[in-house]
C-alpha positions as MATLAB code, in Angstrom:
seq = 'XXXXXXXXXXXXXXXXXXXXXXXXXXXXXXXXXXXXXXXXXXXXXXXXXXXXXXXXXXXXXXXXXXXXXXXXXXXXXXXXXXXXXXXXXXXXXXXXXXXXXXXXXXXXXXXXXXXXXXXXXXXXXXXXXXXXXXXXXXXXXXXXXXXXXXXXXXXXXXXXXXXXXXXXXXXXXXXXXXXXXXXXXXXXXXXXXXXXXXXXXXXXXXXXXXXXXXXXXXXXXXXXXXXXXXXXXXXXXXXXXXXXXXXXXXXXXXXXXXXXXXXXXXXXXXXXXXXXXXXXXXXXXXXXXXXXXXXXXXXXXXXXXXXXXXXXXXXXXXXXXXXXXXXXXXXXXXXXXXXXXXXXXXXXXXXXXXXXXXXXXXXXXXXXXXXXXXXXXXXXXXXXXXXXXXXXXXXXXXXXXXXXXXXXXXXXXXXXXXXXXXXXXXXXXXXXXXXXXXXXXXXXXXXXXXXXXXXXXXXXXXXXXXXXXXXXXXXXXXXXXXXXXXXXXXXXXXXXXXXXXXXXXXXXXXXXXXXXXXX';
ca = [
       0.000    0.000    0.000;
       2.693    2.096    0.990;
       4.771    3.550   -2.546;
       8.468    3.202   -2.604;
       9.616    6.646   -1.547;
       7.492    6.403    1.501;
       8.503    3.738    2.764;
      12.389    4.911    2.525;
      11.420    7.851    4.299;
       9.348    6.254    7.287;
      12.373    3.549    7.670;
      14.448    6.134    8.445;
      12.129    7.818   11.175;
      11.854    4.204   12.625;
      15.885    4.393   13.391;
      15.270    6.602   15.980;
      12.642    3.951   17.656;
      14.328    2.998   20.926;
      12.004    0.505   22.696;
      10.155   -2.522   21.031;
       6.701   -2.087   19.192;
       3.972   -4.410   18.901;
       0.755   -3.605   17.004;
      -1.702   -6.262   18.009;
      -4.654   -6.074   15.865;
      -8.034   -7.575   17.113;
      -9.585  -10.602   15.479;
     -12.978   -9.965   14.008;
     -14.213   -9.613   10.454;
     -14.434   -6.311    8.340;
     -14.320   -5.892    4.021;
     -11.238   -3.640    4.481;
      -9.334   -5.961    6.829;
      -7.551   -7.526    4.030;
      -6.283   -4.264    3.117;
      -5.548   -3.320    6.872;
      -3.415   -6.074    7.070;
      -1.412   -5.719    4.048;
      -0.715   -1.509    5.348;
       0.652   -3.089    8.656;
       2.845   -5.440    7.294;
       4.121   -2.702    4.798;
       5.235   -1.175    8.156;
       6.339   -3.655   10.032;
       8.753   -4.294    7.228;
      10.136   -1.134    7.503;
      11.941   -1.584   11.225;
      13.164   -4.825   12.886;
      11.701   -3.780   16.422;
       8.292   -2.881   15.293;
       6.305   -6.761   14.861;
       2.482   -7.354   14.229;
       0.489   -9.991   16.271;
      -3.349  -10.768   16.050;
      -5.070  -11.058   19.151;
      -7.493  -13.496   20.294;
     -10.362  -10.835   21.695;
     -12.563  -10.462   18.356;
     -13.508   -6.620   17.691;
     -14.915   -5.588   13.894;
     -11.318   -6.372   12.242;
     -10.554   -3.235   11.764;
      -9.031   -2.094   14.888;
      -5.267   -2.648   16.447;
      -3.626   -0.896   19.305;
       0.395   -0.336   20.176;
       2.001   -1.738   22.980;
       5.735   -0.318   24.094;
       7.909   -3.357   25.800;
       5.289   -5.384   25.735;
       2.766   -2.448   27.741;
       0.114   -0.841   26.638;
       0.091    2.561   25.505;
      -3.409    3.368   25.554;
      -3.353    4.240   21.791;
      -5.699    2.468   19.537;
      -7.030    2.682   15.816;
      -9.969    1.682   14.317;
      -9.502    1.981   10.598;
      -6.422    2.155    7.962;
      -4.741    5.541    9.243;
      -3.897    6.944    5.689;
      -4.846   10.357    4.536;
      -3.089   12.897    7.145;
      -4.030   10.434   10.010;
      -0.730    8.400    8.394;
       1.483   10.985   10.313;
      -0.709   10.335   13.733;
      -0.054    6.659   12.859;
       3.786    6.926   12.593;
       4.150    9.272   15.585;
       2.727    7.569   17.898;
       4.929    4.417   17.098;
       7.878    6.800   17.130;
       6.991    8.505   20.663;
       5.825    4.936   21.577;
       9.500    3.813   21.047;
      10.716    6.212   23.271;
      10.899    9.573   21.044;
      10.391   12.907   22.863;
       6.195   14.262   22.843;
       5.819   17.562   21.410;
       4.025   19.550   24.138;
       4.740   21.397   26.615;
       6.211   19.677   29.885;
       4.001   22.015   32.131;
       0.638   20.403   29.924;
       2.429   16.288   30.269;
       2.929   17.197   33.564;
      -0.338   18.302   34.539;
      -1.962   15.069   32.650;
       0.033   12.567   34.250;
      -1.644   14.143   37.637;
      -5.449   13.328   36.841;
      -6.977   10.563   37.986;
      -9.773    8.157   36.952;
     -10.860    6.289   33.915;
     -10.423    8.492   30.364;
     -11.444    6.959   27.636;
     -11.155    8.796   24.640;
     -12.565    8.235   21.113;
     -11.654   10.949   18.351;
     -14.000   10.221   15.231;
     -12.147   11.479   12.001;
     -12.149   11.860    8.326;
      -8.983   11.051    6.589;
      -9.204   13.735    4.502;
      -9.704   16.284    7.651;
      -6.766   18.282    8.049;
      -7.854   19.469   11.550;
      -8.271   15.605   12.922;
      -4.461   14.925   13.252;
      -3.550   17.679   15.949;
      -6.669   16.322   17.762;
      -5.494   12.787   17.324;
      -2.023   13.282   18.177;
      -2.411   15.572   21.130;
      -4.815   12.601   22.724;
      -2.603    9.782   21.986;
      -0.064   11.938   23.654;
      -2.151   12.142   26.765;
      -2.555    8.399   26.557;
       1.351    8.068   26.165;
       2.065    9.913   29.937;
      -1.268    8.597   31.776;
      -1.851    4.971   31.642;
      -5.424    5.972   33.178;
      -6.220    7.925   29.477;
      -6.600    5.618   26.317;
      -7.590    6.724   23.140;
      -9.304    5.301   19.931;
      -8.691    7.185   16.343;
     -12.165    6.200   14.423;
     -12.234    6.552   10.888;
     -16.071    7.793   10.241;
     -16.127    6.202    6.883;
     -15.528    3.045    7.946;
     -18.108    3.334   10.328;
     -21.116    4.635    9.089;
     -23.438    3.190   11.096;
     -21.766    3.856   13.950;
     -21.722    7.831   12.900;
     -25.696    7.739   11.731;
     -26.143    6.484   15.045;
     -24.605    9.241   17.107;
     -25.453   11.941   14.516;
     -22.241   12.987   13.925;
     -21.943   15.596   11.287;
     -18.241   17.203   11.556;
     -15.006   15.723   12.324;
     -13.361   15.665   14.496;
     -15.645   14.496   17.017;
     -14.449   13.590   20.194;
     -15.964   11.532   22.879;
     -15.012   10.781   26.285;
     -16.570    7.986   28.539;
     -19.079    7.613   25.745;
     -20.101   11.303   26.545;
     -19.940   14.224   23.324;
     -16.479   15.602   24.392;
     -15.454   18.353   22.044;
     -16.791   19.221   18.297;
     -14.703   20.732   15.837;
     -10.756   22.127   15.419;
      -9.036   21.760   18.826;
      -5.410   22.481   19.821;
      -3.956   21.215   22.902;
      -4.694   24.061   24.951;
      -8.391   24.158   24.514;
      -8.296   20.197   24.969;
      -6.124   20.454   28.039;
      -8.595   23.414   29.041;
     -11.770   21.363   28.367;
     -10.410   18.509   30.656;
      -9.849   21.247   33.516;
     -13.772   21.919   33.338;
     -14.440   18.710   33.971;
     -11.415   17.231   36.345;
      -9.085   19.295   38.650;
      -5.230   18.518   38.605;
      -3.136   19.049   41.948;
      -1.308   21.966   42.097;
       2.500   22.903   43.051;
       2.651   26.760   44.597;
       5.986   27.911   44.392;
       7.401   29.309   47.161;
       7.558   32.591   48.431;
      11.440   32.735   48.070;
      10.966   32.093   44.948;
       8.178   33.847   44.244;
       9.658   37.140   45.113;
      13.517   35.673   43.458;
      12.671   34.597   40.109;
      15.349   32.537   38.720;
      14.742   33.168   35.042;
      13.469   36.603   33.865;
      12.354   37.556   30.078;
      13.108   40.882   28.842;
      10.346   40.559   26.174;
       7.625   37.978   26.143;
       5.624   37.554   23.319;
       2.202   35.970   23.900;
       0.841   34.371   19.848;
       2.163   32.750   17.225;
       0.994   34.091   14.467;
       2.512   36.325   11.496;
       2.944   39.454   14.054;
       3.692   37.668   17.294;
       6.646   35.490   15.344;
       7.921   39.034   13.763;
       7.669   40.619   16.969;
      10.308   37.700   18.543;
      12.275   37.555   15.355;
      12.960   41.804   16.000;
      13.359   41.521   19.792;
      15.819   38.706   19.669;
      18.097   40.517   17.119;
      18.108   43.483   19.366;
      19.983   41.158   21.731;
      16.716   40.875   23.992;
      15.884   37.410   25.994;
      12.796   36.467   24.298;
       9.994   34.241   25.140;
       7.068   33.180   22.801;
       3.862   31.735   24.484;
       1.483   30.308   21.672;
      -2.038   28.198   22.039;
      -0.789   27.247   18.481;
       2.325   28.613   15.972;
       0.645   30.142   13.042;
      -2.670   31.282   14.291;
      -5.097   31.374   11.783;
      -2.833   31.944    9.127;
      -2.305   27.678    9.720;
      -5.865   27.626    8.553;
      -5.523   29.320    5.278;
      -5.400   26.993    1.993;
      -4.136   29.909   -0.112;
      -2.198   33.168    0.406;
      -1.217   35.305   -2.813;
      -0.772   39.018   -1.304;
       2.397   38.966    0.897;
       4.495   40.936   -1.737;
       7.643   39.136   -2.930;
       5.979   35.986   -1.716;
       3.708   35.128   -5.479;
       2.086   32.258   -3.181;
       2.234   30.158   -0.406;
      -0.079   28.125    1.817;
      -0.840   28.946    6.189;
       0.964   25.460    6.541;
       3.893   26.331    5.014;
       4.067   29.863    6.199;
       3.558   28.025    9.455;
       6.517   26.038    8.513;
       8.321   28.949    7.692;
       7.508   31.375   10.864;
       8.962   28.335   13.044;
      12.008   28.245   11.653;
      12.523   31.393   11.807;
      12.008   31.238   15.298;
      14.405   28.313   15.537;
      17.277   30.152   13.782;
      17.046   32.946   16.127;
      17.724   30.445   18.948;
      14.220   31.931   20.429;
      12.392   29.827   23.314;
       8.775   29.263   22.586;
       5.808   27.626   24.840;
       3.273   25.999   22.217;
      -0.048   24.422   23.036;
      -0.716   26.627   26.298;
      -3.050   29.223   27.278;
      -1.778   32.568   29.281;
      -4.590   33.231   32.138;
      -4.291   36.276   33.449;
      -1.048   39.059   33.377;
       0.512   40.727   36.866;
       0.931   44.130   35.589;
       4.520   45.504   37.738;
       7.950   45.133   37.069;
       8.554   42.621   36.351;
       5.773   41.125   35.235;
       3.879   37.799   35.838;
       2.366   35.719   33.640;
      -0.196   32.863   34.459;
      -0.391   29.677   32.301;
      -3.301   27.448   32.435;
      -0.800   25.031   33.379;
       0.190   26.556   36.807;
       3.122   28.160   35.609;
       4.159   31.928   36.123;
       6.546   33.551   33.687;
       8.256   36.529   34.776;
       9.140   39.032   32.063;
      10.135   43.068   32.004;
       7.731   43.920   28.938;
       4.960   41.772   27.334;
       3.755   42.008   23.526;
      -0.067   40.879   22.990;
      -0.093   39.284   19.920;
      -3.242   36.823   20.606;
      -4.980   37.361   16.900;
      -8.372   36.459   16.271;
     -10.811   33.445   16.630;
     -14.240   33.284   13.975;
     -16.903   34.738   15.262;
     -20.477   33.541   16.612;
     -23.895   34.286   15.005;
     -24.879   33.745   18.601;
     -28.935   33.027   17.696;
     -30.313   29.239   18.902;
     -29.197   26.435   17.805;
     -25.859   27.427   16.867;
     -23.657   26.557   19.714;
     -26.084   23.631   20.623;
     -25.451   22.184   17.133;
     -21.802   22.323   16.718;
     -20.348   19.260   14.444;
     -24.191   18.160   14.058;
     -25.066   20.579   11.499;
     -23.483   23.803   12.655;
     -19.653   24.019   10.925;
     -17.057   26.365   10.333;
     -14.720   24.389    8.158;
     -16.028   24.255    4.580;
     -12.884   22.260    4.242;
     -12.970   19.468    7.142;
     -17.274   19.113    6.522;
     -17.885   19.681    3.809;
     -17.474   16.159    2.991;
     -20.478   15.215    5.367;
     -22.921   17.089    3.248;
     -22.767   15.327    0.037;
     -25.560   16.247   -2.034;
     -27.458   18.076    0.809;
     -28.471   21.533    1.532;
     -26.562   23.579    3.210;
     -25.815   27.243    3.883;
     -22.771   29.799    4.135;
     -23.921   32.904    6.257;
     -20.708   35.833    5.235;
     -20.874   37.561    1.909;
     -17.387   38.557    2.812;
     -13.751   36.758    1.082;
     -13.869   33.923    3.161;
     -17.953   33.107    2.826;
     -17.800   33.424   -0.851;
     -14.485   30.971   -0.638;
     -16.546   28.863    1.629;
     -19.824   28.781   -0.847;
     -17.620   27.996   -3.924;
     -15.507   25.167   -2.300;
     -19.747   23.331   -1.038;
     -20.622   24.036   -4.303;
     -18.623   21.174   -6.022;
     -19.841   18.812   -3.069;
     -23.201   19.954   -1.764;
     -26.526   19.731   -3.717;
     -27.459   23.393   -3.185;
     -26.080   26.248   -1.304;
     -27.887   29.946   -0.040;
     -25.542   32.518    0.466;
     -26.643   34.577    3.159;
     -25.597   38.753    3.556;
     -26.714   40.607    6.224;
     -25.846   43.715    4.584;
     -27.243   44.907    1.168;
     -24.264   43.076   -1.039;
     -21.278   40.633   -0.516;
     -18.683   42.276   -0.102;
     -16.237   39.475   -1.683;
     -13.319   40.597   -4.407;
     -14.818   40.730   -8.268;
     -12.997   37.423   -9.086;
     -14.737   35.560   -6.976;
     -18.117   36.823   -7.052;
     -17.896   36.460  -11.317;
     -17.287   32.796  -10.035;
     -20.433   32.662   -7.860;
     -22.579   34.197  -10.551;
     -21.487   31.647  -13.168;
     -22.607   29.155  -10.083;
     -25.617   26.476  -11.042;
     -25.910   25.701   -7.315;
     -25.194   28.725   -5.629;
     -28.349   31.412   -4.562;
     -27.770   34.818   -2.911;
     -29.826   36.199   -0.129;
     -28.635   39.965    0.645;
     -30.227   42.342    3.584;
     -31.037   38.737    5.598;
     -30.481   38.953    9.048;
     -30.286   34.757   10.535;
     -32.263   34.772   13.661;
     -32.445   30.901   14.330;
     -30.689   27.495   13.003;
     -33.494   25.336   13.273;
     -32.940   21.755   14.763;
     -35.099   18.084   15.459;
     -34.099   14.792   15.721;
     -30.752   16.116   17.149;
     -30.052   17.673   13.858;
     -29.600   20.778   11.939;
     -33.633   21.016    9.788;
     -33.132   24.938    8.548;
     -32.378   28.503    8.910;
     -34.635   31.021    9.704;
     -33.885   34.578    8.728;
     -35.471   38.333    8.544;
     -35.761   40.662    5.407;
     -34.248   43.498    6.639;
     -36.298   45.167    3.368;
     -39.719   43.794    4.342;
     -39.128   42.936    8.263;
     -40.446   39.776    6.744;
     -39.680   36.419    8.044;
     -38.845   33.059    6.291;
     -36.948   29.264    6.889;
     -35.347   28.102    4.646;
     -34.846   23.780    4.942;
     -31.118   22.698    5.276;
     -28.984   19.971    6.152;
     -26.135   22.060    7.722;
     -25.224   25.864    8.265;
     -21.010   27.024    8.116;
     -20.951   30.327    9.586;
     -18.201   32.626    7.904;
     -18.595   35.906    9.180;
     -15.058   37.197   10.051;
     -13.266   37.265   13.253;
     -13.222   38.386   16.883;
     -10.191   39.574   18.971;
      -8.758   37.015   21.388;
      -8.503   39.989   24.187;
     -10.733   38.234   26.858;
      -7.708   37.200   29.300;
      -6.790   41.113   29.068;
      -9.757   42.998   29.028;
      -9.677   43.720   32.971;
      -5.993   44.552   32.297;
      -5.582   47.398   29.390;
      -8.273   49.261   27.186;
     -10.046   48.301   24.492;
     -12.734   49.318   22.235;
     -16.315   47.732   21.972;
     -15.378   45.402   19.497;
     -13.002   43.354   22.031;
     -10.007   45.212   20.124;
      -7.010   46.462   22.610;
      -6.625   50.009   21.737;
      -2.845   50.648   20.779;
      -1.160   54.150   19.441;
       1.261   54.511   16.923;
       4.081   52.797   18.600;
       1.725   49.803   19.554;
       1.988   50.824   23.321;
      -1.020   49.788   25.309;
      -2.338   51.921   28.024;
      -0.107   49.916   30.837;
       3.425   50.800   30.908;
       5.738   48.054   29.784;
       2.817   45.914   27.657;
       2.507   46.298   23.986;
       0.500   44.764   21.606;
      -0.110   44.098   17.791;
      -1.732   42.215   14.958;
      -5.306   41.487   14.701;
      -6.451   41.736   18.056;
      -5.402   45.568   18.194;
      -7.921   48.302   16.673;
      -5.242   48.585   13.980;
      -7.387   48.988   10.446;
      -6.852   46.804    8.012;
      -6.459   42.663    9.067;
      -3.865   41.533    6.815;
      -1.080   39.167    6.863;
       1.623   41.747    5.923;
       0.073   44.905    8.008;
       0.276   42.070   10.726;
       3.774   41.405   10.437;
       4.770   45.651   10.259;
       2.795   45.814   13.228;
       5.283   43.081   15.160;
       8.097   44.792   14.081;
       7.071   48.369   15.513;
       5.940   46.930   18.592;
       9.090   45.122   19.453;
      10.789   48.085   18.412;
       8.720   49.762   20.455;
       9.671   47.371   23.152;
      13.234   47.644   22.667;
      13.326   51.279   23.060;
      11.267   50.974   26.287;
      13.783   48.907   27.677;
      16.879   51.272   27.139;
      14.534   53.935   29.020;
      13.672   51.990   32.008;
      17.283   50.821   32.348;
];
């Protein structure tokens, strides 16, 4: 199954495996076992201390789990993890076999602490590109808590077994047979979401060391995105200890497919931008936090930073750099209906609406993108404007008008996603024109109506507007001494990649020159 150049490439991954591997796949019957089987014995092949053994407790035939020296890991598949689950699949052998996990020791450590029974089932499409981080993260979890195990499911070979719990977007994540989590999820809000439900023992430092702190950051910069990685990039080549703190590197740059307007760059993709802001990072020898969450900020000098991991970080100045998250139509039945008819990834579920009707409310860029990318999958889609046109670039709406599938409603305010049967039935929406009221019937809604700032852990802490932006002046200063900010969550005009990144460099600048003074 695997093609030639593959294969050479995995092998040499699997020379850094360090402890023995067994995949033990269940007994039990299933159409694709046959094909299962061949896939594991392409990579068993591939490393001497990786073997395959069938056990004797019959499942469907489709699912195998990884033991470590003969130990269970907790990780477990059910399906062939191709697609971009195939990286999930070789990682966790990898990191199985004794290779470093990827996340943050504060988050491992705070895992290994919880107690009780976690079992975890992540329902995927292989053709997801949100699933894997979901996947990964979990199966990392697994890896440092022998109480947590964790099942990838691939929804397609399962259909049943999706029909029956109404699942509608991937990933889908259960845990103890409960609805988990719905939708894109990086380890932060997963390590969040399990600190709703289950508290993890805390250390308190000391006073000592409280009031002593051992390591101290001249500039920490809290995101990951185009401005927060610019901001580190100009701070560390002014000679300044810097720190990055990041829920996720990239932001939501990592979820655009397509990116044509940074000038000098003709185009590129979020993932490899991604690629490309953490290596920059990594040349400049600057220390980053990934996958956490910052709390709350001490204002003082210097000041304190609180991680959702127990942590404080100490720093002299502090650059906000948080970006944006989408934003909420906040009318019933959206929230309620998340990853059962309620999306915001035209790209991850779209998939699930095959020939259905669906609708994409945003008449901006990324609703028109959204509508045009259903259209080739969908039966039908209404594209739904609260104002009185979209507001999309020509290109794309000479696309949509050329569109068999594709309607237009304009001056339609949504009021209600209507639901039964623990589904998503149809819209209902006002004519701003007429005040008159209509529902439309649909299969599934994707809400695409821009972004909001990520200032909530702040807004107690320095001013911002009524949109949620933190007001900054020309130098990016905030109104607390010593914390600057930049990017999309500021009231800066104009959210672009490019006016992002000039924004991180004035604002470390800024930074810089605030440190010289206050020497």
């Amino acid at each position: 199954m695997l093609d030639e150049s593959t294969k050479e490439q995995v092998k040499q991954y699997f020379e850094r495996i360090k402890n023995p591997i067994t995949i033990r796949l269940y007994s039990g019957e299933h159409e694709k076992r046959e094909e299962l089987v061949s896939f594991l014995n392409d990579v068993v092949s591939l490393s001497s201390q990786i073997s395959l053994e069938t056990s004797n407790d019959v499942l469907d035939g489709l699912r195998f789990t990884i033991l470590s020296n003969g130990n269970p890991t907790g990780i477990e598949f059910s399906g062939i993890p191709m697609g971009h689950e195939f990286t999930s699949f070789i990682l966790a052998i990898l990191q199985s076999g004794g290779n470093p996990i990827k996340l943050e020791e504060g988050i491992l450590s705070a895992v290994s602490k919880l107690k009780g029974e976690f079992r975890f089932e992540t329902f995927i499409s292989l053709d997801c590109h949100n699933c894997p981080e979901v996947v990964q993260t979990l199966n990392s979890f697994a890896l440092v808590n022998p109480a947590i195990s964790h099942n990838m499911i691939d929804g397609a070979m399962y259909p049943e077994l999706v029909k029956e719990k109404n699942i509608q977007g991937v990933p889908a994540v259960y845990l103890n047979g409960e609805r988990f989590l719905s939708g894109k999820a990086e380890a932060s809000v997963i390590f969040d979401k399990l600190l709703e439900l289950y508290s993890v023992p805390s250390e308190e430092p000391s006073e000592e060391a409280m009031a002593n702190p051992t390591e101290v950051y001249d500039v920490t910069v809290i995101g990951g995105g185009p401005s927060g990685v610019t901001a580190a990039v100009y701070s560390a080549r002014k000679g300044l200890k810097t720190l990055v703190i990041a829920d996720r590197l990239g932001g939501q740059v990592k979820d655009t497919l397509g990116i044509e307007n940074i000038i000098s760059v003709p185009y590129t993709t979020g993932p490899e931008l991604t690629h490309v802001l953490a290596d920059q990072l990594e040349k400049n020898q600057i220390k980053k936090k990934e996958n956490v969450r910052v709390q709350r900020i001490e204002p003082g000098k210097p000041k304190i930073i609180h991680l959702n991991t127990g942590e404080k970080i100490y720093s002299k100045t502090v650059i906000l750099s948080t970006g944006a998250k989408w934003r909420e139509l906040n009318v019933p039945g959206e929230k309620e209906f998340v990853g059962k008819g309620v999306a915001y990834c035209p790209h991850c579920d779209g998939p699930f609406f095959k020939d259905k009707d669906v609708a994409v409310i945003g008449g901006g860029n990324s609703g028109v993108e959204a509508a045009l990318d259903l259209s080739g999958i969908v039966k039908s889609v209404t594209l739904i404007e609260f104002g009185d046109k979209l507001n999309a670039d020509k290109v794309l709406l000479d696309k949509v008008a050329s569109s068999s599938n594709i309607k237009t409603l304009v001056k339609a305010q949504t009021t209600e996603i209507q639901t039964g049967e623990d589904k998503v039935t149809g819209l209902t929406y006002k004519d701003r024109s007429t005040e008159q009221v209509a529902t439309i019937p649909l299969d599934g809604v994707f809400v695409q109506i821009g972004l909001v700032p990520n200032s909530g852990f702040v807004k107690d802490l320095v001013e911002t507007n009524r949109f949620g932006e933190i007001l900054v002046d020309e130098k990016c200063k905030t109104n607390v001494e010593g914390i600057f900010a930049c990017g999309d969550v500021t009231n800066t005009p104009y959210k672009q990649i490019i006016i992002a990144m000039g924004e991180g460099a004035k604002a470390a600048i800024s930074a810089f020159e605030y440190l010289l003074h206050a020497a």
